[in-house]
C-alpha positions as CSV (number, residue, x, y, z in Angstrom):
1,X,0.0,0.0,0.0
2,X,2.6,2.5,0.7
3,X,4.4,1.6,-2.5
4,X,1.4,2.5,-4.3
5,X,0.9,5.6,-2.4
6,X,4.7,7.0,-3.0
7,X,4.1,6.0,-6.7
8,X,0.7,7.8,-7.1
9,X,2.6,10.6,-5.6
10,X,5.6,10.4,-8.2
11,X,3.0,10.0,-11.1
12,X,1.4,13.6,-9.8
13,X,5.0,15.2,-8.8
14,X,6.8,14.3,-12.0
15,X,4.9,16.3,-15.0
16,X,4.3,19.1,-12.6
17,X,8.4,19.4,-12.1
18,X,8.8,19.1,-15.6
19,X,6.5,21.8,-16.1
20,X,8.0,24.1,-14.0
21,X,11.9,23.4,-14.8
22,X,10.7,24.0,-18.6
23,X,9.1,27.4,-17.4
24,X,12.2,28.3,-15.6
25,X,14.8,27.1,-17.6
26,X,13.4,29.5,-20.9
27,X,14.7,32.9,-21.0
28,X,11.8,35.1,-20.4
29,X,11.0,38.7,-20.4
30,X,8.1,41.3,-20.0
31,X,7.8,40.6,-24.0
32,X,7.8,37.0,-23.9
33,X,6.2,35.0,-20.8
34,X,5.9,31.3,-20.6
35,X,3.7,30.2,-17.9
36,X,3.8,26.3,-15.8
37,X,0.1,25.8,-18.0
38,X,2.0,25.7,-20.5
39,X,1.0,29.3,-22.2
40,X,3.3,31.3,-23.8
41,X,2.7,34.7,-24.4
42,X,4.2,37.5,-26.8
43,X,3.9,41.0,-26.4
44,X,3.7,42.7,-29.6
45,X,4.6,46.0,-30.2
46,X,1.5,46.6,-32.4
47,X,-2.6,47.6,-32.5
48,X,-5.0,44.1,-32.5
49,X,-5.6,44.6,-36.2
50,X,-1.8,45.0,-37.3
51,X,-1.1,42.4,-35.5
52,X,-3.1,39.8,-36.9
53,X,-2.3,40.7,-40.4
54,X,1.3,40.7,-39.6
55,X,0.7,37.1,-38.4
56,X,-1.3,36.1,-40.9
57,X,1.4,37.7,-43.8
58,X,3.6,35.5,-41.7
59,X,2.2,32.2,-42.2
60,X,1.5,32.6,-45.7
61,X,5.2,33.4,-46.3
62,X,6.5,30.3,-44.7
63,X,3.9,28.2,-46.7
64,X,1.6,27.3,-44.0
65,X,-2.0,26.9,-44.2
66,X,-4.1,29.3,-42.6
67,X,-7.8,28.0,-41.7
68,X,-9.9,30.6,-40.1
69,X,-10.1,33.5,-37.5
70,X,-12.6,33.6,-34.5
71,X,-13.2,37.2,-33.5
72,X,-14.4,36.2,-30.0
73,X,-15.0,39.8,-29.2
74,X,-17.4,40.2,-32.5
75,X,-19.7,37.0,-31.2
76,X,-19.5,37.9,-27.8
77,X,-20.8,42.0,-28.1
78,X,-23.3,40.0,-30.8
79,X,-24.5,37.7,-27.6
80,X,-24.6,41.2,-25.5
81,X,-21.3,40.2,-23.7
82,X,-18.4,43.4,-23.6
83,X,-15.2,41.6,-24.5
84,X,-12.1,43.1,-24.9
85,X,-10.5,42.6,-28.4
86,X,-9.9,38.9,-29.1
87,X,-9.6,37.0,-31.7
88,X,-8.2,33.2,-32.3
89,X,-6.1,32.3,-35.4
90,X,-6.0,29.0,-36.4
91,X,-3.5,27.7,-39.2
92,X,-0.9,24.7,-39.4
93,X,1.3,22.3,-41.5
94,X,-0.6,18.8,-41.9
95,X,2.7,17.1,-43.0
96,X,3.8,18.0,-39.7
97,X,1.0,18.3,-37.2
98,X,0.0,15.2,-38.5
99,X,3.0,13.6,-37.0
100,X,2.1,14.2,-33.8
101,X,-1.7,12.4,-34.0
102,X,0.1,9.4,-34.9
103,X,1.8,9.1,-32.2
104,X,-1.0,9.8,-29.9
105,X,-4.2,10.3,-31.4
106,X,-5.4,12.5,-28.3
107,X,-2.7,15.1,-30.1
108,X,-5.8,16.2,-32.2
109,X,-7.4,18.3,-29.9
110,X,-4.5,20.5,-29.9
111,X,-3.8,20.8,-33.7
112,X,-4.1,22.4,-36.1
113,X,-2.5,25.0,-34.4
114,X,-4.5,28.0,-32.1
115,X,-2.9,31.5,-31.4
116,X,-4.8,34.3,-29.6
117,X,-4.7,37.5,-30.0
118,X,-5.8,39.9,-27.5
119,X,-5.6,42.9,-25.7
120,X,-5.5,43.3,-22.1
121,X,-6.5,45.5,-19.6
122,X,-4.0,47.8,-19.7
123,X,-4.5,48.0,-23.9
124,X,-1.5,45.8,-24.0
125,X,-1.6,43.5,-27.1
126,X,0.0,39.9,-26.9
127,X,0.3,36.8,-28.9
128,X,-0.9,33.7,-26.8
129,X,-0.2,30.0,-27.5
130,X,0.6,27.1,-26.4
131,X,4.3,25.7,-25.4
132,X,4.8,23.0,-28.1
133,X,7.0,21.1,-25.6
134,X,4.5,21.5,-23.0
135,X,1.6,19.7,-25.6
136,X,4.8,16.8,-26.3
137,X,4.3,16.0,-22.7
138,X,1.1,16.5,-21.6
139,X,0.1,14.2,-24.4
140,X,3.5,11.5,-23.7
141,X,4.8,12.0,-27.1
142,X,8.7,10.9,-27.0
143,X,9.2,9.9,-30.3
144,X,9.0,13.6,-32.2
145,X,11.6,15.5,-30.8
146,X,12.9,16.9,-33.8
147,X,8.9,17.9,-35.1
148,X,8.2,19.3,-31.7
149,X,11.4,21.1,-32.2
150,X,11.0,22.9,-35.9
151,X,7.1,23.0,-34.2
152,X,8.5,25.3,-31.6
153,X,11.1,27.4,-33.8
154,X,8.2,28.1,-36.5
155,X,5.8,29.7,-33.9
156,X,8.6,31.7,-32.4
157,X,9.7,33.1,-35.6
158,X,5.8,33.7,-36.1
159,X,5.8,35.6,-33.1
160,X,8.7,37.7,-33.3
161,X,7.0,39.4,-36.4
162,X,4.9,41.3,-34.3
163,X,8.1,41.9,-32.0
164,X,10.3,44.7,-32.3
């Protein structure tokens, strides 16, 4: 019984650890922010709109497929909800999003991939998404380093277009 206990215990302590020496072990600033959830967040150094044509502009250059945007603020005010500006962009690379379903199907639910853009309280703008290393491990994915790798590289360039 108390070996099951201590194991339970590992089984909770161990992604929670990695989590946090992933968090810590980035370099972060007041530009970029990666959180233990595994959000990452970009301040960019431009108005909602700008920003999500620069991203956009982005993705097109490097060939990737852009699906659709969500302006959450739009349907909210339409469902009599204030909402500060908000809108999700989703857009991805089957030949290598698709890797990662196949080695757990689960991966679906986080790809194609999802950035938000918003704007905060303070009128700050910021490019939100999640940690691509972060989704290896919270789906057990060992076997894709390398994809979860160019995964991660391609959103940060993305980001850093609207990034002084």
């Amino acid at each position: 019984m108390t070996l099951r206990i201590a194991s339970l215990v590992m089984a909770a302590l161990v992604p929670a650890a990695l989590a946090l020496s992933s968090a810590s072990s980035r370099a972060e600033s007041p530009a970029r922010q990666v959180f233990e959830n595994g959000i990452v967040k970009v301040k960019s150094d431009y108005p909602v709109a700008e920003t999500i044509d620069r991203i956009k502009q982005d993705v097109a250059q490097k060939g990737i497929m852009f699906f659709f945007a969500v302006d959450q603020a739009k349907l909210a005010g339409e469902a009599g909800i204030k909402l500060r500006p908000s809108t999700l962009l989703v857009f991805g690379n089957p030949a290598l999003g698709s890797q990662f379903i196949t080695s757990n199907p689960l991966a679906g639910i986080d790809w194609p991939v999802r950035l938000l853009v918003l704007e905060d309280e303070k009128g700050d703008v910021w490019a939100v998404y999640n940690d691509f290393a972060y989704i290896a491990r919270r789906h057990g994915i060992a076997d894709r380093k390398e994809a979860f790798d160019k995964a991660s590289e391609v959103i940060g360039s993305i980001t850093s277009s609207v990034a002084k």
